[in-house]
C-alpha positions in Angstrom: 104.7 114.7 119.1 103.9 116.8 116.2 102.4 119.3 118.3 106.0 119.7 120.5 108.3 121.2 116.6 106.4 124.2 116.1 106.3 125.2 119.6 110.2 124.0 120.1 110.9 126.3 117.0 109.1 128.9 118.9 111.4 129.1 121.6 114.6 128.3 120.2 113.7 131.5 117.8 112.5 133.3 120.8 116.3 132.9 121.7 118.1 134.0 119.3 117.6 137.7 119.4 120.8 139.8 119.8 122.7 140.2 122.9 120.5 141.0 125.9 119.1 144.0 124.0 116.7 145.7 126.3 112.9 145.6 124.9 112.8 149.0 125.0 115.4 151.6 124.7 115.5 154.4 127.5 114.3 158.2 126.5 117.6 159.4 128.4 120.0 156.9 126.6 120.3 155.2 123.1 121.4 151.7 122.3 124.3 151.4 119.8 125.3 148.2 118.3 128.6 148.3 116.3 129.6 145.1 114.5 132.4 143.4 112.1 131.3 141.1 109.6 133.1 137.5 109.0 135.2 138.8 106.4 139.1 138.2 107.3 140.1 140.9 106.1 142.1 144.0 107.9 143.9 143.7 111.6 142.5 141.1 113.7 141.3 143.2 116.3 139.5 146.6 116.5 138.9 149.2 119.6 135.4 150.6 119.3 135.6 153.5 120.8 132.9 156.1 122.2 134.8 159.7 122.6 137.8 158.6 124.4 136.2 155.6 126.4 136.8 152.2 125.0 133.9 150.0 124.4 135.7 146.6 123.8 136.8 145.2 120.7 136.0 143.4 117.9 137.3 140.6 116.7 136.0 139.4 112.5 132.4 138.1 113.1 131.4 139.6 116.2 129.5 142.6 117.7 129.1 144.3 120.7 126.6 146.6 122.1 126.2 149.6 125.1 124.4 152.8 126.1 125.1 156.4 125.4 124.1 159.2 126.5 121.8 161.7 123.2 123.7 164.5 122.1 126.3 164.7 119.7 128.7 162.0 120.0 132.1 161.0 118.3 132.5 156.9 117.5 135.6 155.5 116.1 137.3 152.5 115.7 141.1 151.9 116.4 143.3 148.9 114.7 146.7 148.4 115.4 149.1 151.5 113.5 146.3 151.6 111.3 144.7 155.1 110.8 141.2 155.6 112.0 138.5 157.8 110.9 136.3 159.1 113.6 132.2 158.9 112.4 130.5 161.7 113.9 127.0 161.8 114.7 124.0 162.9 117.0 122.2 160.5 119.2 118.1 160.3 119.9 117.3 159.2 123.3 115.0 156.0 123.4 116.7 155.1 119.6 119.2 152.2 118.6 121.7 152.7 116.3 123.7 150.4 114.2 127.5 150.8 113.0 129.4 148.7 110.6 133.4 148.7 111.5 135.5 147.8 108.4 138.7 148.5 107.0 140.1 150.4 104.1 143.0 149.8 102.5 145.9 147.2 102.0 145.7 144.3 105.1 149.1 145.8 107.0 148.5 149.3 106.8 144.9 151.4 105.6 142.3 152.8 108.0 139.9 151.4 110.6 136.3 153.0 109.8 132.4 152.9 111.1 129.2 153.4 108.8 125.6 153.7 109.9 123.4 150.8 108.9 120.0 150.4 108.6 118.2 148.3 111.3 116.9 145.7 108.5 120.4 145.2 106.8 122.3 145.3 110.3 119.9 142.9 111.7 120.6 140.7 108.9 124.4 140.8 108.8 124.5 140.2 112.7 122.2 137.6 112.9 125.2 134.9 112.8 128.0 137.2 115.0 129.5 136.5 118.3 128.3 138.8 120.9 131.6 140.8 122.8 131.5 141.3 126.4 132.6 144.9 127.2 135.0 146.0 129.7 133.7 147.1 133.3 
């Protein structure tokens, strides 16, 4: 019986890697996680948005993550009549990114905003988040 923990601990760790990342990331795309801490704090919902296609949205303590296409690329998030301020940036194919969304400002009123993140501290702060299902 003492044999069967480490090897359960194994597996159940083995599991709980973020949302069905791909091992490896594509040359001709990148992986982009963006992700809201637990912190209630700001409108309840945000739009994460890549150029004008909208990537889901995310609620406090979740993230979601999809495939771009490398190049130069504009990422925003959008809350409510809040202001948003669009993060621009220039993807690597066969890389994965990490953006924090947060908000700025009073609760009712202030602007919705994204910052790069480290893979270490992103990894970290999302290790406890609910994964969002995108759109089709």
């Amino acid at each position: 019986m003492r044999r069967f923990w480490p090897i359960l601990f194994l597996l159940v760790s083995a599991c709980a890697t973020l949302h069905q990342a791909p091992t490896t990331v594509p040359a001709g795309k990148a992986l982009v996680y963006v992700y809201r801490r637990a912190i209630p704090f700001g409108p309840a919902e945000m739009h994460v948005y890549d150029g004008q296609q909208d990537k889901g949205v995310l609620t406090n303590g979740s993230y979601l993550d999809f495939m771009a296409d490398p190049g130069p690329r504009a990422f925003k998030v959008v809350a409510g009549d809040s202001r948003s301020i669009p993060y621009a940036t220039t993807l690597d194919g066969g890389h994965t990114y990490y953006f924090l969304a947060y908000f700025l400002g009073e609760q009712s009123k202030g602007d919705a905003a994204l910052t790069p993140m480290d893979a270490d501290t992103a990894k970290v702060q999302m290790a406890n988040l609910k994964p969002i299902d995108q759109p089709d």
